[in-house]
N, C-alpha and C positions, 0 to 999 in steps of 0.2 A: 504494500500500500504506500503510497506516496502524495506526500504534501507540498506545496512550497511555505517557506521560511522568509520573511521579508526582514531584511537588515539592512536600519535607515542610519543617514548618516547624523552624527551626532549634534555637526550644529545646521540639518537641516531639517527640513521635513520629506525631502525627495528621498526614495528607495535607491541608494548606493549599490546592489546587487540582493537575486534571490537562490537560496540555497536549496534544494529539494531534500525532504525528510523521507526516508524509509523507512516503515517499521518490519520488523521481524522478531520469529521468537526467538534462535542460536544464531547469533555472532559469532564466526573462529575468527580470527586476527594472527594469519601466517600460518604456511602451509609444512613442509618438512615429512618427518616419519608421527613427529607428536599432533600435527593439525590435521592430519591426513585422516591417521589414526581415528584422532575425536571426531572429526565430518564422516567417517565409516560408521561407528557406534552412534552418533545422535542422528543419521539420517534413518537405522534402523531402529531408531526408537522414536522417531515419527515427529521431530523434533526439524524439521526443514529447513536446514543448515546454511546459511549464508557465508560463506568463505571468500575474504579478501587475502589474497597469496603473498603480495608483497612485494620487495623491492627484487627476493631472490627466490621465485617461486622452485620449491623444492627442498628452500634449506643451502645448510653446509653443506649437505650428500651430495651436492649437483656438482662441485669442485674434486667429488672423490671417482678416480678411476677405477678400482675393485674394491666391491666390499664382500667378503669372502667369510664374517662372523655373523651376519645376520640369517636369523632361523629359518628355513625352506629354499633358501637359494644351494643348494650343496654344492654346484661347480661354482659359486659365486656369480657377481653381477656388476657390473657399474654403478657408480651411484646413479647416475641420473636415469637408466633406464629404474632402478627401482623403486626412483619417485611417480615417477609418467606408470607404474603398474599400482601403487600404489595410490594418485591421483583416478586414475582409471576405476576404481572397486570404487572410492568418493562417488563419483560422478554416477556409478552405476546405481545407488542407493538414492539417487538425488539430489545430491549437495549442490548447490549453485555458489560454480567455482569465478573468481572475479579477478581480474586484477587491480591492485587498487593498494595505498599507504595510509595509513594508519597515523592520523597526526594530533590528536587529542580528543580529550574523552572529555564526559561528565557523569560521574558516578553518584552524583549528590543526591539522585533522588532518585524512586521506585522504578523508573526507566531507565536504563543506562544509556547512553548518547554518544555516537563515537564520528568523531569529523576526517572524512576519507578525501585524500589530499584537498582538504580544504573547498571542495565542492559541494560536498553532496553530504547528510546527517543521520547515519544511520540509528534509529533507536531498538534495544533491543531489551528481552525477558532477561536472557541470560547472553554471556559473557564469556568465551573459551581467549586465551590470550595464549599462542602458539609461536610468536616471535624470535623465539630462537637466541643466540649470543653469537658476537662474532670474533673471533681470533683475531689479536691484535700482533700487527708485524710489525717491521724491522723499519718500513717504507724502501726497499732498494728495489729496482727495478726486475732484479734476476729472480726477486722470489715471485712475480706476474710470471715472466717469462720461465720457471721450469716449475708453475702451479700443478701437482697431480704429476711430476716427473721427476720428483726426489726432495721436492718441498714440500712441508706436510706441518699441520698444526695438531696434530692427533695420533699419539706414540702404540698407542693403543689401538687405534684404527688400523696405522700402517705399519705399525710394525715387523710385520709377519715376511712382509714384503722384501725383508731387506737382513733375511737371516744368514750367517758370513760374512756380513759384510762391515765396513765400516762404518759409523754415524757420527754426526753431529749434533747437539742439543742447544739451545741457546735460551740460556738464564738462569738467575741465581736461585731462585726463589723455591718452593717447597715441591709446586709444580713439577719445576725443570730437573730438581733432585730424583722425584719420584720415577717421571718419562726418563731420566737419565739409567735409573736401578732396572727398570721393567728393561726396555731395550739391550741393557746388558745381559742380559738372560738369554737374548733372542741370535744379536749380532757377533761379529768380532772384536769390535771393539767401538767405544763409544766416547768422543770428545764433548766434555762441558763445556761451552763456553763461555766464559764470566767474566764480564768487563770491569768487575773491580776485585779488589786483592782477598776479597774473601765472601760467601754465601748469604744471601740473605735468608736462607732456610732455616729452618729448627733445627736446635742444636742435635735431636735424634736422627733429623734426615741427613744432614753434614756428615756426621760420624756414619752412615749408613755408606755414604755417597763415598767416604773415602777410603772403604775396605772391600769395595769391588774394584779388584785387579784390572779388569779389562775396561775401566771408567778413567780417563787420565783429563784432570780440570786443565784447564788455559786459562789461569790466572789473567787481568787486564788486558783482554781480548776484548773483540770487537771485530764485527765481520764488514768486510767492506765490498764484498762482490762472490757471483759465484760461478763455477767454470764448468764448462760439456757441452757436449756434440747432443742436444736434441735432449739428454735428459744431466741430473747433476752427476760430476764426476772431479769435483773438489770444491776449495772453499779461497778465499782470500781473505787473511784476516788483518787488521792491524794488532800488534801490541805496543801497550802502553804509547797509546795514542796520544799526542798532544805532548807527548815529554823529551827530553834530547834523549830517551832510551826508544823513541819509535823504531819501528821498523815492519816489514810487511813481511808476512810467514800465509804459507801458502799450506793445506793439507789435503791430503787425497780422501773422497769420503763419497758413498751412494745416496744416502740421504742427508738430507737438511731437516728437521727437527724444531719448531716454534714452541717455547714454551714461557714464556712471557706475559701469560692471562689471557682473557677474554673480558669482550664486553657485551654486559647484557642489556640487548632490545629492548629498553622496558621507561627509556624517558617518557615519551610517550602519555605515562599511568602513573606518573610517580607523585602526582598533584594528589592521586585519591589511591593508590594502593601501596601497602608496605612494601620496603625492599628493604636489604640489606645493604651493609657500607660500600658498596662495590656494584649493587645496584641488581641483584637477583633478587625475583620478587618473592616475598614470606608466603609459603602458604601453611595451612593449620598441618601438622604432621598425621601423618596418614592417610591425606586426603590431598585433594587439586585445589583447595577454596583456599582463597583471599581474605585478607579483612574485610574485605565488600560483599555483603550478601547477593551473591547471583554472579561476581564474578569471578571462574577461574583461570586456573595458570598451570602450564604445560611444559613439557620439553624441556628443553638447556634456557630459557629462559629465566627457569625457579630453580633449576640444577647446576649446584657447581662441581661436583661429587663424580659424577657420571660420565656423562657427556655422552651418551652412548646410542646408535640407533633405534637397538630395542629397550630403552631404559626411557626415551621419548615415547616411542608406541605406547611404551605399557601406561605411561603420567598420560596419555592421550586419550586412551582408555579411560582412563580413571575419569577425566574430568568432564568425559561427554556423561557415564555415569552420574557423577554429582551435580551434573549440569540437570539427566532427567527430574532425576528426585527432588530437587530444588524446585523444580515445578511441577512437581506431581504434589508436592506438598503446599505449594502458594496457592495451587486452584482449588485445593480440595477444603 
């Protein structure tokens, strides 16, 4: 259903533009394995899913070449084909899939109100918020150019990929300790890279970090470029940059390895929904809900923990769930 919205200008009486309002009952906001997921389970519960995908319809998975851990694909899959199969079972159930951004809400009142780039006002019952986090880089040019060809944000993902081989990890932090211990397990050997003289990690993970043999740190590193024929096959680093001990030291290595945080999608909601100090949204433990009655939260969005395809399905799951009941109980 659809209205128009008149928004006059402040010091006149003339209509400055008109906005058109939607109503619907499920809003998802971002598509992925977790918004997919949710628009499967609320389209089967009768619930007529309105799905705006976003800036990167599909998620992270669309940047992933193989993903070979997720349940039923046994030879493995690409990511992007098992968004588009996933997308596909959405669509079959009825989701009415959109493209469209998500740029502020209003959760103040019994309606939720969500402003889609700024045109058009969807109001909705309930509220799935599926946006995903995004891995934050280096900014160099070489990590575009070998994306999904030995650059990777996710040690866990790709791991597997690159067993024998040599790697690189890059950061101090608890994160990059962790993806540094796990890939040692997997590879040959695995370089820290850590741009200043010592860990920002817990003192458990440090001491972890430095009784794996095949983990060797690069104290005051700093990468400045990365080398191969079509996919990575070394790195360029500086050390101790900026000082009269610079110099550029080169290593041989299959993959590149980001481990430097994410950031989560979630400014957007952050006027009317918790998050935490880094910006992942709070939800009640055990459940997808929000501080906001009616609105929940999905995927890597509320997950710092995780990060994981089927770890998004499952919170996707969930929150089309609490999304029914939530209104199976408001009507009733």
């Amino acid at each position: 259903m659809f209205k128009s919205l008149n928004i006059e200008d402040n010091n006149s009486n003339s209509v400055k533009q008109t906005t058109d309002v939607e109503k619907v009952k499920c809003l998802i906001i971002g598509s992925g394995p977790a918004g997919y997921t949710a628009a499967i389970y609320a389209a089967r519960a009768n619930l007529s899913p309105v799905m705006y995908e976003g800036l990167q319809p599909g998620g992270q998975l669309t940047t992933t070449t193989e993903v070979e851990n997720f349940p039923g694909y046994p030879q493995g899959i690409t990511g992007p084909e098992m968004m588009e199969d996933l997308k596909a079972q959405a669509v079959r159930f009825g989701t009415d899939i959109r493209w469209g951004l998500a740029v502020k809400v209003d959760f103040s009142g019994s309606v939720h109100q969500v402003w889609m780039d700024d045109k058009k006002v969807v109001e909705a019952e309930v509220v799935i918020i599926a946006t995903g986090a995004t891995a934050k880089y280096l900014g160099l040019e070489d990590e575009q150019k070998y994306a999904g060809s030995g650059v990777s944000a996710c040690a866990t993902c790709d791991g597997f990929f690159y067993r024998g081989k040599d790697v690189a990890v890059v950061g101090g932090g608890d994160t990059a300790a962790e993806e540094a211990i796990y890939l040692a397990g997997l590879v040959n050997k695995v370089y820290l890279i850590v741009r200043r003289n010592e860990l920002r990690a817990s003192k458990v993970m440090q001491e972890r970090v430095l009784k794996v043999k095949n983990i060797e740190v690069l104290w005051e590193h700093q990468t400045k470029g990365l080398t191969g024929d079509g996919v990575v096959e070394g790195a360029i680093l500086w050390k101790k940059k900026g000082t009269l001990e610079e110099e550029l030291v080169e290593i041989k290595i299959d993959g590149f390895f980001l481990a430097i945080g994410h950031t989560p999608n979630s400014d957007f909601v952050k006027d009317f929904v918790d998050t935490d100090e880094v910006g992942y949204i709070k939800t009640i433990p055990g459940s997808s809900k929000t501080n906001v009655p009616g609105v929940f939260a999905c995927g890597d969005v509320q997950d710092s923990i995780y990060r994981q395809a089927v770890t998004a399905a499952g919170s996707g799951c969930m929150a089309a769930i609490d999304a029914e009941r939530y209104l199976s109980e408001k009507h009733n």
